[in-house]
N, C-alpha and C positions, 0 to 999 in steps of 0.2 A: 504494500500500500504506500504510496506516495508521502513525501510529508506535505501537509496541511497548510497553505494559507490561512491564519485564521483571521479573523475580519479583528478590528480595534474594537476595546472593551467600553468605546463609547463612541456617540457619534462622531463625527469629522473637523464637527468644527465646537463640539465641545473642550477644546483646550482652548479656547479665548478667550482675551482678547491675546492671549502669552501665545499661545502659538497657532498661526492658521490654518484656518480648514484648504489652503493651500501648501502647504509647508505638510501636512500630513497627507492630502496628495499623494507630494513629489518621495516624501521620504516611508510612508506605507506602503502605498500604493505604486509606486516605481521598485524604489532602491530594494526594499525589501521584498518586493513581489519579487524581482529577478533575481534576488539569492535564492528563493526558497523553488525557482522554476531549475534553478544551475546546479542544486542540490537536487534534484530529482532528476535530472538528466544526467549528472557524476553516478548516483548510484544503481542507475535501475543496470537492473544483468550481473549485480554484484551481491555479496552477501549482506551488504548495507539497506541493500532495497527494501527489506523490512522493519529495518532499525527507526525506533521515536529519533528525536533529532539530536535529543540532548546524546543520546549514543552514537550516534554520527562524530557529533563532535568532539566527543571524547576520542575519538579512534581513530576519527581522520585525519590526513596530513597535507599539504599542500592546497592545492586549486579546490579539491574539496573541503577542506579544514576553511579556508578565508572565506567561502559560501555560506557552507553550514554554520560557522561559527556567528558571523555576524545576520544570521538570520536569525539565530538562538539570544543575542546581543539585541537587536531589535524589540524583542518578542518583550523580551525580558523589561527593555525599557518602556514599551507601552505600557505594562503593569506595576511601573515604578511611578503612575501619573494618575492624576483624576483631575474629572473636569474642573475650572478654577473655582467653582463657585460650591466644590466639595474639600479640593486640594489646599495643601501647605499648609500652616497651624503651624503645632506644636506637637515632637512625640507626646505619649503618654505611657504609663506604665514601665515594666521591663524596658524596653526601649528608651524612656526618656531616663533611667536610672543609668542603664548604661553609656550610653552618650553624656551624661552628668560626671561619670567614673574615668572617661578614656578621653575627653576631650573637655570637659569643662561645664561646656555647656553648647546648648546648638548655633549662637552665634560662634564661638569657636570651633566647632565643624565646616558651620558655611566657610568660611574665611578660610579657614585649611584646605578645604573643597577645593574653592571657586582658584584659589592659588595654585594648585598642585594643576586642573583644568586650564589656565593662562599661561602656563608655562608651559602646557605640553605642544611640541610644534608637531604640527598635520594634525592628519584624521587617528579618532580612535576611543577610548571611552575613560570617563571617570566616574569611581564603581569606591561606594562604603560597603567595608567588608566583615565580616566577624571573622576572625584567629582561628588556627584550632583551638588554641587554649580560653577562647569563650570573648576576650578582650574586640572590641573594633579598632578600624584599622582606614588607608585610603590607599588606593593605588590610582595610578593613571597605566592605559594598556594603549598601547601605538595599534591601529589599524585593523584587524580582528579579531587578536587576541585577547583572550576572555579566562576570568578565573577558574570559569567551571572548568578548565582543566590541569587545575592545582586544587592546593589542599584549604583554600578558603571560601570563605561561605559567601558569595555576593547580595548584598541586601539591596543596594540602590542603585542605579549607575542614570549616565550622565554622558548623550552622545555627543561626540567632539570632532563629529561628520557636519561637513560645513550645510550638507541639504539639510541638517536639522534644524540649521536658523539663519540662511543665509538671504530668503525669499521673506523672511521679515526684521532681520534683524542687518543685517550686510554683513559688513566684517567686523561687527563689535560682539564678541564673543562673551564678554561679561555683561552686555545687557540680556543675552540668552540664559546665560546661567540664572542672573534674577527672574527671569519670567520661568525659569526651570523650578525653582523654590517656590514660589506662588503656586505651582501644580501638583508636589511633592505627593504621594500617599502614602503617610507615616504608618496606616493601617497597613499596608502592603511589607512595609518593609518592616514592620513590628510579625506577621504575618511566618517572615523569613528567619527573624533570631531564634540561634537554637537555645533549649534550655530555658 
């Protein structure tokens, strides 16, 4: 069985006025349709052909790893968002204890964030992560690469693919990050921590 397109967990132009029902378009409905058609054309005739995707991309290497992977990277960041008029706040619970414990507090996440995000040069993704040892954490990943295949847990991430906000935002990368925190869903990513 193919992997799945699956359609955004909300309407198109529900992430506004922070991101448009244009910009999800070009970056659902383009970038990521064609990973996920380039991934089903890498594996069919192979033993992958039946594999969910997160198993693809654990396994995969090359032309199919940069596919699969940022089609699982995509996926992942549409359920790191809700529409704005549900999105960003404040953790709560487990989630805001720890983020209180490993960074301070959640203006000292953003600012760590949005930092480690500005400094990264090209495309590629910025991802809060849980440790094994239970602790959070930040990475920035260049171009496909993605945690699910290392030994950390990704809670949030944070695309650094210029179709994510180039159609509304140009080349100012940290007015996107802000409209990125306005849409946050701390439910989602409380959802993810283990323990």
């Amino acid at each position: 069985m193919p992997v799945e397109f699956a359609a955004l967990p909300y309407d198109r132009t529900a992430l506004e006025p922070h991101l448009s029902g244009e910009t999800l378009d070009q970056h659902h409905g383009r970038h990521q349709l064609a990973h996920i058609e380039r991934v089903n054309a890498l594996v069919a005739g192979t033993d992958l052909a039946e594999a969910p995707l997160e198993a693809i991309v654990r396994k995969a290497h090359g032309e199919l790893f940069d596919h699969a992977a940022q089609a699982w990277n995509n996926a992942f960041y549409w359920h790191s968002l809700k529409p704005a008029a549900a999105g960003g706040g404040a953790p709560k619970g487990k989630l805001a204890e720890a983020i209180a414990r490993d960074f301070g507090d959640v203006a000292t996440l953003r600012s760590r964030f949005d930092t480690l995000a500005q400094r990264h040069f090209g495309a590629g993704w910025a991802w809060l992560l849980q440790r094994r040892d239970g602790r959070l954490g930040l990475a920035v990943t260049a171009n496909a690469a993605t945690p699910l295949t290392g030994e950390d847990t990704p809670l949030l991430a944070a695309s650094l693919w210029e179709h994510a906000w180039y159609l509304d935002y140009r080349d100012n990368r940290q007015r996107y990050l802000d409209a990125f925190w306005q849409l946050v869903s701390w439910d989602s990513v409380a959802a993810r921590l283990r323990g």
